[in-house]
C-alpha positions in Angstrom: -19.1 -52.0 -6.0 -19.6 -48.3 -6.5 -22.1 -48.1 -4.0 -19.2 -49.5 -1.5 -16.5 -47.2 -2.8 -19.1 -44.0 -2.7 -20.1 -45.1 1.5 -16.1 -45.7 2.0 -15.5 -42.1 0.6 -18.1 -40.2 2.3 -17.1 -42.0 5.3 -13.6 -41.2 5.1 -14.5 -37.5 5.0 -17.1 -37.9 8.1 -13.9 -38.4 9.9 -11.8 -35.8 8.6 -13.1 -32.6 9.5 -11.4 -32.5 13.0 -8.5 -32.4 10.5 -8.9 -29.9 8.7 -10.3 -27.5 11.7 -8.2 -25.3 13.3 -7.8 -25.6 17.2 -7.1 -22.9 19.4 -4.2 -23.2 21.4 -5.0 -23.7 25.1 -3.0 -21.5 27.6 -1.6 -25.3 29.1 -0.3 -26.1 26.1 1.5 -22.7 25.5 2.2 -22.4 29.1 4.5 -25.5 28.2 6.3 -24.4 25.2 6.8 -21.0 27.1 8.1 -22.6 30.6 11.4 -23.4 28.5 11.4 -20.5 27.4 14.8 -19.5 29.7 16.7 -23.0 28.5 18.4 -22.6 26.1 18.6 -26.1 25.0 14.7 -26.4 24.6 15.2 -24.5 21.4 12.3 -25.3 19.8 9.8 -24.7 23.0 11.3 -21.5 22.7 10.7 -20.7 19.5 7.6 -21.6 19.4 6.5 -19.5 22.3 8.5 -16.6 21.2 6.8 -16.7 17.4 3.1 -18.0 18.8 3.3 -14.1 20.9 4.9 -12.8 17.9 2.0 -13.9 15.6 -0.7 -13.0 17.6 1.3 -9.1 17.9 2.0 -9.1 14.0 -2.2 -10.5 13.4 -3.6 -7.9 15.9 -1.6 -4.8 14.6 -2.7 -5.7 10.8 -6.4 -6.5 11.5 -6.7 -3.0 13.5 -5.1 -1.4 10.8 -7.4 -2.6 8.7 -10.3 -2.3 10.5 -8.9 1.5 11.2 -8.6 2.1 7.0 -12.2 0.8 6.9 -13.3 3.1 9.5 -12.0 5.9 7.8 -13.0 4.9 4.5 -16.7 4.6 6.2 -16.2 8.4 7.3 -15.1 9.6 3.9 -18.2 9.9 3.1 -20.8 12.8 3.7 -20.5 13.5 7.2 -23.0 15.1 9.9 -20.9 17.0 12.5 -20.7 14.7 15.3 -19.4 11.8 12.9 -16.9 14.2 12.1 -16.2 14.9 15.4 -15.8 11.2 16.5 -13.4 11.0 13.0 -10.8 13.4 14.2 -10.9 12.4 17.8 -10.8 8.8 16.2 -7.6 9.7 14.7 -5.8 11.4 17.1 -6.4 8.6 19.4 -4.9 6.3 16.7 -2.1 8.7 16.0 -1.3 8.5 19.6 -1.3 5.1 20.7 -1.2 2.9 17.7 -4.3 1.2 16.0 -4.4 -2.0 19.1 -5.3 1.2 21.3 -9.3 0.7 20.9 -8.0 -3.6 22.1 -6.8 -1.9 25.8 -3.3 -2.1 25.3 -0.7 0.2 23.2 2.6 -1.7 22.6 4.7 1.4 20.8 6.8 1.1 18.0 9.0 -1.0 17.8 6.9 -3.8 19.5 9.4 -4.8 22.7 9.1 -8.3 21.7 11.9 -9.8 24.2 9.7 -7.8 27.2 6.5 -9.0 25.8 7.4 -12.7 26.0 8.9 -12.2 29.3 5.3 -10.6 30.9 3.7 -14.3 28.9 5.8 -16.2 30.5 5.5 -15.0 33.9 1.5 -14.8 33.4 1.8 -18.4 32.2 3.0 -19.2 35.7 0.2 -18.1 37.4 -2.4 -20.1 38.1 -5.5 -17.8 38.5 -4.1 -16.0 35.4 -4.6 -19.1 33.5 -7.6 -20.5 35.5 -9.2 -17.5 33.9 -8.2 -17.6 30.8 -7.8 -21.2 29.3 -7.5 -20.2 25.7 -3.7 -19.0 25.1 -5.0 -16.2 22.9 -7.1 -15.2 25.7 -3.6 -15.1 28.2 -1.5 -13.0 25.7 -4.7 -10.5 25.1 -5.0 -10.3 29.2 -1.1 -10.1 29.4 -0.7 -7.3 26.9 -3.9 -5.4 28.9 -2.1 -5.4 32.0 1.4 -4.4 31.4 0.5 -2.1 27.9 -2.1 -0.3 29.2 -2.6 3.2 27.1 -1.9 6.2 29.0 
């Protein structure tokens, strides 16, 4: 009996783990969602396209943030010159543009959100856009690359 119950259990969790994996969202899927994104009746397609950009934004600015404070905290350290050098230019690159300048794209402050999900849903319209990017992290990354570009 306990033999039966330990094979059912172990079992049961064999089949699980597509459960608890998390799946990227493809650019069809989004592409969906965000091809309401003018009716306002489709409420929640829109929302969900409007806060899937929003999170990806709001998850790139904090991780290069981050990655920027461990950068400098790296540098803190005893220096040679020319890491020096790369510090401050490091910095006033940063200072410039934002930390998501060293991604290829510099949104500004505040983040045009509204303009943002516009240039996504227009890109998600395009089918060599999303040929070429079938992951819908890969689309808003391309999307804020061509229209943000730093200057």
């Amino acid at each position: 009996m306990t033999r039966k119950l330990c094979t059912a259990v172990i079992g049961a969790l064999l089949l699980t783990p597509s459960a608890w994996a998390v799946e990227a969202l493809t650019t069809a899927e989004l592409a969906s969602h965000c091809e309401k994104y003018d009716d306002d009746t489709a409420t929640e397609d829109r929302t969900f396209c409007i806060r899937y950009i929003q999170g990806f934004i709001d998850g790139a600015v904090a991780t290069d943030d981050r990655v920027m404070n461990n950068l400098a905290g790296q540098y803190e350290k005893q220096e040679t010159f020319s890491e020096r050098a790369m510090r401050t230019r490091l910095g006033s690159r940063v200072a410039r543009y934002g930390a998501t300048s060293y991604a290829g794209y510099c949104l500004g402050d505040p983040v045009p959100l509204q303009e943002v999900v516009e240039h996504v849903v227009e890109n998600s319209a395009d089918p060599k856009l999303t040929a070429a990017h079938p992951l819908a992290r890969e689309l808003v990354y391309e999307t804020l690359r061509i229209h943000y570009p730093c200057e």
